[in-house]
TORROZA-533005 format. One record per residue: residue in three letters; x, y, z of N, C-alpha, C in turn. Coordinates in pm, whole numbers, plus 32768, in hexadecimal, padded with zeros to 4 digits. Example, Ala and Ser with C-alpha at 12.3 -4.5 7.8 and 13.67 -1.06 7.14 Angstrom:
BEGIN
ALA85277DC7830C84CE7E3E830C85287EB6830C;SER85057F1F82C485577F9682CA850A80038313;
***
This chain:
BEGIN
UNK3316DA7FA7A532C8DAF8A789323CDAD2A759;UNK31B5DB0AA799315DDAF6A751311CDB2FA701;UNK311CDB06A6AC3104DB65A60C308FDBA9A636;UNK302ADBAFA6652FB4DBF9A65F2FBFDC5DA6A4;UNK3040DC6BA70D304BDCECA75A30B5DD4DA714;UNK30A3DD24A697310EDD9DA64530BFDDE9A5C6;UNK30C9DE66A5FC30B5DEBDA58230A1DEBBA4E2;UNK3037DE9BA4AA3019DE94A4403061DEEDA409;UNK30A8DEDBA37430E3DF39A330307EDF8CA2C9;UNK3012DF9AA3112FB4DFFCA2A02FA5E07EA286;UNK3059E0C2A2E63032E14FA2CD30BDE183A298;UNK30E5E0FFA2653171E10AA1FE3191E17EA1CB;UNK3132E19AA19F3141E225A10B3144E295A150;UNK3138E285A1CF3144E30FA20D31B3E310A269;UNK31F9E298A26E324CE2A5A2D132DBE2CEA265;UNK335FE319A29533A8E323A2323428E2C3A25C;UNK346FE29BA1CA34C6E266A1D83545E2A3A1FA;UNK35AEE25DA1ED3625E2BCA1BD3696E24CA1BC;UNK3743E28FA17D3760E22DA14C37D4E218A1F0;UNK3806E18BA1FE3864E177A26B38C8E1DCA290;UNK3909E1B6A2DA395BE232A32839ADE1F3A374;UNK3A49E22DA35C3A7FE1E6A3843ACFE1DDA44A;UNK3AF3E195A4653AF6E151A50F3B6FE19FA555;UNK3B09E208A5BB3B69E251A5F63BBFE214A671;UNK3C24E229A6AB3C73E1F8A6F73CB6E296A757;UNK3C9AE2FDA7223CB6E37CA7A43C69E399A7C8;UNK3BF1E34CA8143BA4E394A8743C09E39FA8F6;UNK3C27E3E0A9633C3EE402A9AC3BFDE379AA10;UNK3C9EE348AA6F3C5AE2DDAABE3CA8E337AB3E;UNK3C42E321ABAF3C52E375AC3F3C29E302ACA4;UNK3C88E2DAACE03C9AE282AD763C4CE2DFADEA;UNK3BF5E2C1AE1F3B97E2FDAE6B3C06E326AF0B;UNK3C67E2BBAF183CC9E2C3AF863D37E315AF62;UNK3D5CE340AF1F3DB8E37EAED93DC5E3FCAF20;UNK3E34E421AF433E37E495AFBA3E3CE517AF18;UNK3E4AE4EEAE9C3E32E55CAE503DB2E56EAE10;UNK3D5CE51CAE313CD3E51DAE0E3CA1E5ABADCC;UNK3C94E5EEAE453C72E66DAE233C70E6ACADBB;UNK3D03E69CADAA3D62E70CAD1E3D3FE698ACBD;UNK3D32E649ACB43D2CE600AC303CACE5F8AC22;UNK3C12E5F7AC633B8DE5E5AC4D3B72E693ABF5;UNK3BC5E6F3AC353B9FE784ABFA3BADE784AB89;UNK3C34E73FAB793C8EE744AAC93C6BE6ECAA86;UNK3C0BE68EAAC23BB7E62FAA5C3B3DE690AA17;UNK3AF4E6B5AA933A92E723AA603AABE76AAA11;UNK3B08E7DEAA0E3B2DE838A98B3B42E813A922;UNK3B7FE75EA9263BB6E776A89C3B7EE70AA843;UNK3B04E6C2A8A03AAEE664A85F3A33E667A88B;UNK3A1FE6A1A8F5395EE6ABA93E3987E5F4A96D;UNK3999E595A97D398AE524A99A3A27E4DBA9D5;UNK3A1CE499AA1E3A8CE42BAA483A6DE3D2AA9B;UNK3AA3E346AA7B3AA7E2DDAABA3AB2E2D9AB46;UNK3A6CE270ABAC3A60E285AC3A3AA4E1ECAC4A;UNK3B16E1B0ACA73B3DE14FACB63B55E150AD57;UNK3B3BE0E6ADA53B84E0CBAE173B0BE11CAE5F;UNK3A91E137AE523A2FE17DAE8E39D3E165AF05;UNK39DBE0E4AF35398CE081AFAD391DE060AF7E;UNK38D8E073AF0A385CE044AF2E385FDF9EAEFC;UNK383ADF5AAF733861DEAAAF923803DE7FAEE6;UNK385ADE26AE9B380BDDEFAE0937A2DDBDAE38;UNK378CDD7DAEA03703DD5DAEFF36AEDD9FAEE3;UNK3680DE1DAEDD363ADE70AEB735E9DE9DAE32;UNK3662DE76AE013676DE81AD743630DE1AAD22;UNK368ADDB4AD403617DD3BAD1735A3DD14AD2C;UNK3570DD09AD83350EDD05ADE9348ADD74AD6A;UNK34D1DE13AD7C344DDE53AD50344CDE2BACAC;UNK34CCDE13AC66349DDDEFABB43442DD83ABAC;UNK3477DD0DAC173407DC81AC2E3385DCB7AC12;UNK333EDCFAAC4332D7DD27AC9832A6DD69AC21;UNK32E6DDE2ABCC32BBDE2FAB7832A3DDD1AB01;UNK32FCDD61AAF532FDDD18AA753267DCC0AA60;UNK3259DCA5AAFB31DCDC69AB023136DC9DAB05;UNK3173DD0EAB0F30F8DD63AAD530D4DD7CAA55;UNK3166DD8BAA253171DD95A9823129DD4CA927;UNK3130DCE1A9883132DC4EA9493093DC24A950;UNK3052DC55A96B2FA8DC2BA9792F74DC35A900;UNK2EF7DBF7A9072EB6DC31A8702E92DCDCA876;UNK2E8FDCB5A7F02E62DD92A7E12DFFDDA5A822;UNK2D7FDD88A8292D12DDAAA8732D30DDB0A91A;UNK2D74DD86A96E2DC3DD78A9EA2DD7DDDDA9F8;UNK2E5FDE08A9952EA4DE7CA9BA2E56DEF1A97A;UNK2DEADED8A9322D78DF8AA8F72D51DF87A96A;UNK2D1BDF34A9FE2CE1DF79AA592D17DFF8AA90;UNK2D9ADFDBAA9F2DF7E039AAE62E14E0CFAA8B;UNK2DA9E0FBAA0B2DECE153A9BF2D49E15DA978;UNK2D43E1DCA92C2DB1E229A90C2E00E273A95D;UNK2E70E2B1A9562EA5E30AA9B52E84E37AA999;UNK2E8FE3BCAA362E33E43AAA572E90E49CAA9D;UNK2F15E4C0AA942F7DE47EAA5A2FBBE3ECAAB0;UNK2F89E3FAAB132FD4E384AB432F71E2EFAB2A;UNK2FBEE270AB412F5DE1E2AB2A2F9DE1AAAA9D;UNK2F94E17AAA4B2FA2E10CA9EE2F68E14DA976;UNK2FE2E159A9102FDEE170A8743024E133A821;UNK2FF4E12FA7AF2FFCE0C4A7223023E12BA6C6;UNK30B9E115A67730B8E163A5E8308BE201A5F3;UNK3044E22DA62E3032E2B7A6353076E307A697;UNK30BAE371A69F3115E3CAA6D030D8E44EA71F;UNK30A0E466A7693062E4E5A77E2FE9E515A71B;UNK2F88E565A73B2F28E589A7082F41E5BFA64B;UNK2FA7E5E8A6292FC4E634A5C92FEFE5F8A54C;UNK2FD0E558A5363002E527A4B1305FE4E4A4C9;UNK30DDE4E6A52F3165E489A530310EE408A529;UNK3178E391A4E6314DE30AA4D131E8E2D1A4FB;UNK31E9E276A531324DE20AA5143221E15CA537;UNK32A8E136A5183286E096A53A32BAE070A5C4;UNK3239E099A64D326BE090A6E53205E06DA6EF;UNK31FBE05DA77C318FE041A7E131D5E095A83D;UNK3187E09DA8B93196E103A936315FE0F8A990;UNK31A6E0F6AA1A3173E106AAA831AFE192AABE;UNK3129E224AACF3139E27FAAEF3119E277AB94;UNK3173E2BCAC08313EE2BBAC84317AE329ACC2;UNK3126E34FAD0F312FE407AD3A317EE3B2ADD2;UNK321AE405AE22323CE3B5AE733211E400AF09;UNK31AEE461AEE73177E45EAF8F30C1E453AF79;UNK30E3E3B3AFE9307DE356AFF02FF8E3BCB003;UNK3011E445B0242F7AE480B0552F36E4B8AFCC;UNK2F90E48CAF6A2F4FE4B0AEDE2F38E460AE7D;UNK2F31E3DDAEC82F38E366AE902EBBE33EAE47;UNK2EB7E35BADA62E1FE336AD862DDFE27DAD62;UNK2D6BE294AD602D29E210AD642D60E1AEAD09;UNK2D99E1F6AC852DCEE19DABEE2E50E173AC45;UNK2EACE1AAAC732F02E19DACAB2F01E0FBACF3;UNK2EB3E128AD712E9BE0A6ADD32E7FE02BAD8F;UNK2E36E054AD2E2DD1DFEFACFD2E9FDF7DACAC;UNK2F08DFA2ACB32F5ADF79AC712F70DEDAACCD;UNK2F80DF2FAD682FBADE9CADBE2F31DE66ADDA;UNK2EC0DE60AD692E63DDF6ADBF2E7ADD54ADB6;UNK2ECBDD49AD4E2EF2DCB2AD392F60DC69AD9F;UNK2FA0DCCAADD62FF6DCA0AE443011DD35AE8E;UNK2FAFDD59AF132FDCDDC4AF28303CDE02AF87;UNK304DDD96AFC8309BDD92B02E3173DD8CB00A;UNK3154DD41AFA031DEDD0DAF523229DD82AF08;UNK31B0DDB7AEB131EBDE05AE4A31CCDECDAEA2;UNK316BDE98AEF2317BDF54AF2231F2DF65AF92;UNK320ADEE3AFDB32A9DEECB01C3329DECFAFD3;UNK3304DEB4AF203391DE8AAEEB33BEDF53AEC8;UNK3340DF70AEB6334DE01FAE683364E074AEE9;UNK334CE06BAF44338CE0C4AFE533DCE09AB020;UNK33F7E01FAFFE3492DFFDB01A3519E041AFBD;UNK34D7E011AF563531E070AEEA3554E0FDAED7;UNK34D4E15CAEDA34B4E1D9AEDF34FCE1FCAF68;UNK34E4E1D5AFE73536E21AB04A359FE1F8B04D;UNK360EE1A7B017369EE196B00836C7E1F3AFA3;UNK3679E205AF393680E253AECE367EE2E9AED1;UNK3637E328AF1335E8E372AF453698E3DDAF9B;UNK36ADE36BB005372CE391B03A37B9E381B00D;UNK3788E340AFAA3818E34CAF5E3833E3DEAF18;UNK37B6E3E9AEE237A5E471AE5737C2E4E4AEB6;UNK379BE4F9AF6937B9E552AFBE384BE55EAFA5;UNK3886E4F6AFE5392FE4DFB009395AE53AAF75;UNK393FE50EAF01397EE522AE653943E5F5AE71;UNK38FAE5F6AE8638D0E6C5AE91390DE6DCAEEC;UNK391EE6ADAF593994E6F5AFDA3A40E6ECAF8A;UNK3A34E676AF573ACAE682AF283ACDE6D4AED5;UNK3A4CE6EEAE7B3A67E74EAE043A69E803AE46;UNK3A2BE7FFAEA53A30E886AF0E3AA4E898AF31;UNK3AF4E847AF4B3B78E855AF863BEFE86DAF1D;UNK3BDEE835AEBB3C2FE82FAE443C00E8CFAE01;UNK3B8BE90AAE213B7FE98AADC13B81E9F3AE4B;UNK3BADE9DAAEC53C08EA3EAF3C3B63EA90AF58;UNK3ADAEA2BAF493A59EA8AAF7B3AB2EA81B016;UNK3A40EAFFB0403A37EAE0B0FE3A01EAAAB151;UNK39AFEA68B10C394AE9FEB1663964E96EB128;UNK395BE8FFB158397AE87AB11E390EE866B0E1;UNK388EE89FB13E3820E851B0F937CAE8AEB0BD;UNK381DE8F8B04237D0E95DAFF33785E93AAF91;UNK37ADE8ABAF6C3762E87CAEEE3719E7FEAF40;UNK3773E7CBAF773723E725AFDD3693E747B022;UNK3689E803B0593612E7DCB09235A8E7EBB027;UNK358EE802AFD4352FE809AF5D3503E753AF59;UNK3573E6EFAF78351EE64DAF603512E646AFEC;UNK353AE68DB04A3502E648B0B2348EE664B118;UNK345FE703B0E833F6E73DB1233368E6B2B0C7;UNK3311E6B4B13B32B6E66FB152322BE6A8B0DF;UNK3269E70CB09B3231E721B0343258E71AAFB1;UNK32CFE6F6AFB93311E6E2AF4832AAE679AEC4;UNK32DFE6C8AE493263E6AFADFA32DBE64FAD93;UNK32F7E5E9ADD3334CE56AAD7A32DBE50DAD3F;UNK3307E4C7ACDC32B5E447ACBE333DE3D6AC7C;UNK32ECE3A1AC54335EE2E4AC4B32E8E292ABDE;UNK336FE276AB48332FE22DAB15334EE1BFAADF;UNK3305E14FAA9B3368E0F3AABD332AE0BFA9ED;UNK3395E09FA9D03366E0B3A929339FE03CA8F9;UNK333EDFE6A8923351DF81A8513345DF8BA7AB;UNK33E9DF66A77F33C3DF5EA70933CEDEE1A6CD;UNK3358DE77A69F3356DDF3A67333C1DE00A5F6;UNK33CCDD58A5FB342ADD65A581339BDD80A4E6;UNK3403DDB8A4A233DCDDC9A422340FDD8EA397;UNK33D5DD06A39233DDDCB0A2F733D2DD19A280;UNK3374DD43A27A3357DDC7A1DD33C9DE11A1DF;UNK342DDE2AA2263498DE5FA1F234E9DE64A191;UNK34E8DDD0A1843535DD8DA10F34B9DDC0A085;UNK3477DDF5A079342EDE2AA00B3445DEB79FF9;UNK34B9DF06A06534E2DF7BA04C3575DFB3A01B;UNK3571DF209FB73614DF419F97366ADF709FB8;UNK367FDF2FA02D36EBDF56A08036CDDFE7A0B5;UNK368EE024A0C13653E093A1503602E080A179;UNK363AE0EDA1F735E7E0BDA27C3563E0E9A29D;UNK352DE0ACA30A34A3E0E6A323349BE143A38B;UNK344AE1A7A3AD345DE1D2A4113430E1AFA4B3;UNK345BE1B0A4E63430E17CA58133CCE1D3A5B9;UNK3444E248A5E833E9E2CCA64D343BE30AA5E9;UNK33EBE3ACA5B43438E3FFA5553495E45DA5BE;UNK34D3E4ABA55E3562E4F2A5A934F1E562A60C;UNK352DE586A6403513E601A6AB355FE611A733;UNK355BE699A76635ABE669A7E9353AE662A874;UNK3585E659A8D13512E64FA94934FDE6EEA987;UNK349EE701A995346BE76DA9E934B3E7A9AA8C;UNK34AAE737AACC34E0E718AB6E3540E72EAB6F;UNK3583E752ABE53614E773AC1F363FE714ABD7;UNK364EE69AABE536A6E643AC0F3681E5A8ABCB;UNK36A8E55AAB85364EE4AFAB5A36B6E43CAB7E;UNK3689E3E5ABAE36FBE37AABD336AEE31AAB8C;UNK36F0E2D6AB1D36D6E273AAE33707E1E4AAE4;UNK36F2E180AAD33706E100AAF336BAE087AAA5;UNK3722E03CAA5836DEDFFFA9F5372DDF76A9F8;UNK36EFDF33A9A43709DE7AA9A23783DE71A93B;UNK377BDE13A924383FDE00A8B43808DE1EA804;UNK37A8DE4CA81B3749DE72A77F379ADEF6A74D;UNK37FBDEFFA6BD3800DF91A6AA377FDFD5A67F;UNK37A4E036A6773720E098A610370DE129A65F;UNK3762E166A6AC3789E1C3A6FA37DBE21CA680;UNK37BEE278A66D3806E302A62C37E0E375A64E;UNK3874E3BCA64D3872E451A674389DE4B1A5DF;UNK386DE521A62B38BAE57DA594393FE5C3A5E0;UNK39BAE5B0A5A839FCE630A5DB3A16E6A7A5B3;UNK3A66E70BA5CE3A32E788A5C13A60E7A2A53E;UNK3A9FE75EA4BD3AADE77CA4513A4CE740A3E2;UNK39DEE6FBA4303962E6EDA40E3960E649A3EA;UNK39E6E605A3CF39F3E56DA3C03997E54AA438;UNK3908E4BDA3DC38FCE472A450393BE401A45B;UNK396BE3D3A4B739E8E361A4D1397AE30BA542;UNK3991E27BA548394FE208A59A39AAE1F4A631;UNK3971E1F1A6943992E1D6A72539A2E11FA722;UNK3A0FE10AA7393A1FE08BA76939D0E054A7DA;UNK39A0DFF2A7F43929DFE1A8563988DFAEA8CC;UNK392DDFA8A92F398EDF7DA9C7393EDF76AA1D;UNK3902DF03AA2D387FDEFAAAA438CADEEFAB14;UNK392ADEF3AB4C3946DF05ABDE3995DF9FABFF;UNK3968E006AB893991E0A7AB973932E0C5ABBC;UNK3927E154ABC138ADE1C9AB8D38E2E220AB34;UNK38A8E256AAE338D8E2D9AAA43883E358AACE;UNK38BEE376AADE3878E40AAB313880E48BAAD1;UNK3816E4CDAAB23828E555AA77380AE5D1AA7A;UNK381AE642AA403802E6C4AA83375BE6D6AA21;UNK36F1E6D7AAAA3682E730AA7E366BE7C4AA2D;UNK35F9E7E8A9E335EDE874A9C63600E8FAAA4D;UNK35BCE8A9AACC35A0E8D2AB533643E92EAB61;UNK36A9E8C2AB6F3715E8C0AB863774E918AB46;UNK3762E92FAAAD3790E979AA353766EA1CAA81;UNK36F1EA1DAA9A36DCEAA7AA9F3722EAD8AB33;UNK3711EA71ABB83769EA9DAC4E37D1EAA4AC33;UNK3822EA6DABB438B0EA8AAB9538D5EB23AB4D;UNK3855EB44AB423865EBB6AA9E388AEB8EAA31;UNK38A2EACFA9E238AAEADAA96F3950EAA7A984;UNK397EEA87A9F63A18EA70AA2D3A25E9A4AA03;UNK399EE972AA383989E8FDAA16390BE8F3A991;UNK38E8E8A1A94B38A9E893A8E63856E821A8E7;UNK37D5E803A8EF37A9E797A8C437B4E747A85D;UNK37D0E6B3A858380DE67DA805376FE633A7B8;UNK375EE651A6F63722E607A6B23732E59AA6E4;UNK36B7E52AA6CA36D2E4B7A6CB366DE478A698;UNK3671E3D7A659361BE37FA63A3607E2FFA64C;UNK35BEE2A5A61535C3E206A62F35C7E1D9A5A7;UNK3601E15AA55A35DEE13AA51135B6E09FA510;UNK3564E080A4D93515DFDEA4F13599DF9CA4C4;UNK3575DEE2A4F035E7DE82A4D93584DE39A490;UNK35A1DDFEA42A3565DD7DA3E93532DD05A414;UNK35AADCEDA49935B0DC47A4B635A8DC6CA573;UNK35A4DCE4A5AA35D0DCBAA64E3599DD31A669;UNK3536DD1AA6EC34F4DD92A72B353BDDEFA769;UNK3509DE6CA7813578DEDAA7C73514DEDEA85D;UNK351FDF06A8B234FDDF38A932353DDFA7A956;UNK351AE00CA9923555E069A9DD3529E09CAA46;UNK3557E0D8AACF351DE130AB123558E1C2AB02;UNK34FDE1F2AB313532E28AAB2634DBE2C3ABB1;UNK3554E2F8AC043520E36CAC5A352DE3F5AC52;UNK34BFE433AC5634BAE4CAAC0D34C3E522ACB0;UNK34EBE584ACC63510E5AEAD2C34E3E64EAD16;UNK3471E663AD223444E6FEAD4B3431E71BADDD;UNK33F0E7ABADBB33E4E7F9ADF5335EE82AAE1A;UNK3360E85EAEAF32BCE873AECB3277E8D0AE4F;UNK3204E885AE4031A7E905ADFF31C6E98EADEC;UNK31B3E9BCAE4431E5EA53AE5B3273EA84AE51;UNK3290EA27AE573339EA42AE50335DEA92ADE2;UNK3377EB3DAE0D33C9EB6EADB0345DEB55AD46;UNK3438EB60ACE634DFEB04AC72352BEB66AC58;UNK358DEBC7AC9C35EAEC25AC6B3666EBFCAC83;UNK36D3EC43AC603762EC2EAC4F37ACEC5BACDB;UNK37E0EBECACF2380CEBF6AD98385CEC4FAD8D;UNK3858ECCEAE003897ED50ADF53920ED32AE43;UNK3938ECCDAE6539C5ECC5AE653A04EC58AE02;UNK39CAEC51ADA83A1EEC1AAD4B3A42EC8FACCC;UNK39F5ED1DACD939E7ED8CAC8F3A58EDBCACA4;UNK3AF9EDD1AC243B32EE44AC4A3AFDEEE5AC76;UNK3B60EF07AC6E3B36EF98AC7C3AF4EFF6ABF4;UNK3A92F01FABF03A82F04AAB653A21EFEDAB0E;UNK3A55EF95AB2939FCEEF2AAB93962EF0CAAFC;UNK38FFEF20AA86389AEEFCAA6E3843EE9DAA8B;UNK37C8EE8EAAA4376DEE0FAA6D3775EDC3AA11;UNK3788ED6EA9CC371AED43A935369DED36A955;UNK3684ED20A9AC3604ED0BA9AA3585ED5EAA31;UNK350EED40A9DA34B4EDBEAA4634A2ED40AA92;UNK3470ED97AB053434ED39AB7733D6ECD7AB76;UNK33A3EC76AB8E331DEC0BAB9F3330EBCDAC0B;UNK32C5EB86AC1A32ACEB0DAC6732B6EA67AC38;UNK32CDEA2EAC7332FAE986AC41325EE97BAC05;UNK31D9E9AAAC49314CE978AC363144E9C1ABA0;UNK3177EA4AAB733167EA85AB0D31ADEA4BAABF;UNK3229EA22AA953257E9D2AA563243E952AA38;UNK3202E903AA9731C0E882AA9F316EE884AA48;UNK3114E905AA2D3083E90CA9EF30BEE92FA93E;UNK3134E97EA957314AE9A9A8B3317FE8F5A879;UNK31C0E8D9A8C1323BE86EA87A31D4E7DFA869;UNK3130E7B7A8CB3101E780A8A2309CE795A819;UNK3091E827A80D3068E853A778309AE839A70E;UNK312DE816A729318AE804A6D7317FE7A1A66D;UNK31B4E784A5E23212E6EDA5EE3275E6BFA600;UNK329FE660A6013311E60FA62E3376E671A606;UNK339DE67EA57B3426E6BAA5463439E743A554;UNK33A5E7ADA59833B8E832A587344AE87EA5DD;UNK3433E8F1A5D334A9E8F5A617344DE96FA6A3;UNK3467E91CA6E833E5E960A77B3435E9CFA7B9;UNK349FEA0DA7BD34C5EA42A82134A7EACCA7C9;UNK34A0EAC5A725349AEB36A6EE3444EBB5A712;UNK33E8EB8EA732335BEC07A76033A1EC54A7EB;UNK3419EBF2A7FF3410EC20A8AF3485EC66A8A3;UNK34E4EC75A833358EECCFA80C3537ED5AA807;UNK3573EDAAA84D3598EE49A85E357FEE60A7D4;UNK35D2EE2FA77035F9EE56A6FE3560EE31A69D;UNK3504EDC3A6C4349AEE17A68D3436EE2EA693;UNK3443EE9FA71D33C9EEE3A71D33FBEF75A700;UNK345DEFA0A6BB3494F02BA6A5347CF017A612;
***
């Protein structure tokens, strides 16, 4: 690791601690071949927003190949990687979280995944190898990409929609407004000056997007909240994904699936990596409650928007707010 490409701890006092938590073991694990896929990806959703992806195809080739690549970006001096940033939102960020005050102890490759919106901070990432590292991330992204399809058709099928691809075509229209990020958290020595608690990584919040497929190195520091508000730690598993239910997703369900809290917490002694593929929806794309998932009688929770209108509130946001609130039925009466 080279020390100069890691995050100064100078914004300590603002970042919050908290104390350990202890190591969950029921996340929900789902065999991608599994002729019950379906029924078990739904009943993961309801009753955790998140579950384990095993047996999925995408070749570790891939896999390895793009952390190589990201690590070595990581790995430059700081001035290297400030070309590529600040982020605008997409391109290369340090310790800072979105416009609004979030802090943690990361670094970041933000990248928007249709190339016609591809900004300059962005590019400017594969100039050190561009050929290596912009085919390790579209190699990845389109295996990825079709996996997260396959996982919404099964989840279409498992909740009896009428179309397979009621939720799949939202990632696969050519406007689809996905991005992919790829997040480093150096190890952190000053820990041991926090008597035994932790630091924070990325703070809790959930994702906005339908849909997030995550993927990380043998580093813990992965936590969810479940719904009795315990946060409990994800066992790590770099040859899974964990996949979870978006805000996007919460509301096409009516509130049937839930977006799951979540956070990072720094390691003392061993870096974390992750990818994450975020899986929206075109711009325009209206966000209401699929009317055949509506009994008879059952309501909205929520008023109507657009993915672009929501995009705009939830980047106003911070990290921990709770974004879907402005958009519940319940309060604008």
């Amino acid at each position: 690791m080279v020390v100069a490409s890691q995050p100064a701890l100078n914004h300590s006092s603002l970042i919050k601690t908290c104390k350990p938590t202890s190591l969950f073991t029921g996340i929900p694990v789902v065999d991608l071949s599994d002729p019950e896929a379906k029924s078990l990806i739904v009943k993961a959703f309801e009753e955790f927003g998140i579950f384990k992806l095993v047996n999925h195809g995408i070749p570790m080739e891939f896999i390895t190949r793009l952390e190589v690549e990201s690590l070595r970006f990581f790995n430059l001096p700081q001035p290297e990687k400030d070309r590529a940033g600040p982020p605008d939102p997409f391109g290369y960020g340090s310790k800072r979280i979105g416009p609004n005050g979030d802090v943690g102890w990361i670094e970041y490759i933000l990248l928007n995944t249709n190339p016609d919106v591809m900004s300059h901070k962005s590019l400017s990432i594969f100039q050190q190898s561009p050929e290596i590292f912009h085919s390790a991330v579209n190699d990845y992204l389109s295996a990825v990409k079709k996996m997260t399809c396959e996982v919404l058709e099964l989840i279409a099928d498992g909740l009896g929609l009428e179309a397979r691809n009621m939720l799949s075509r939202f990632l696969r229209n050519e406007k689809s407004d996905s991005c992919f990020r790829l997040n480093h958290y150096p190890p952190c020595p000053e820990l041991q000056a926090l008597s035994g608690r932790n630091l924070i990584g990325f703070g809790e919040h959930t994702d906005p997007q339908i849909i997030s497929v995550l993927r990380s190195n043998n580093t813990s520091g992965l936590q969810i909240c479940l719904r009795d508000g315990t946060w409990v730690s994800v066992p790590p598993d770099r040859s899974s994904f964990f996949i979870n239910v978006g805000d996007s997703l919460q509301v096409m369900t009516n509130g049937r699936f839930k977006s799951v809290k979540h956070r990072v917490l720094a390691d003392n002694t061993n870096p974390r990596i992750s990818m994450i593929y975020f899986g929206g929806p075109p711009l325009n794309e209206k966000i209401v409650p699929l009317s055949s998932l509506m009994a008879e009688g059952e309501e909205s929770l929520y008023k109507e928007f657009t993915w672009w209108e929501y995009k705009k509130s939830a980047y106003k946001s911070r990290l921990g707010d709770y974004r879907l609130g402005p958009f519940e039925k319940a309060a604008s009466q």
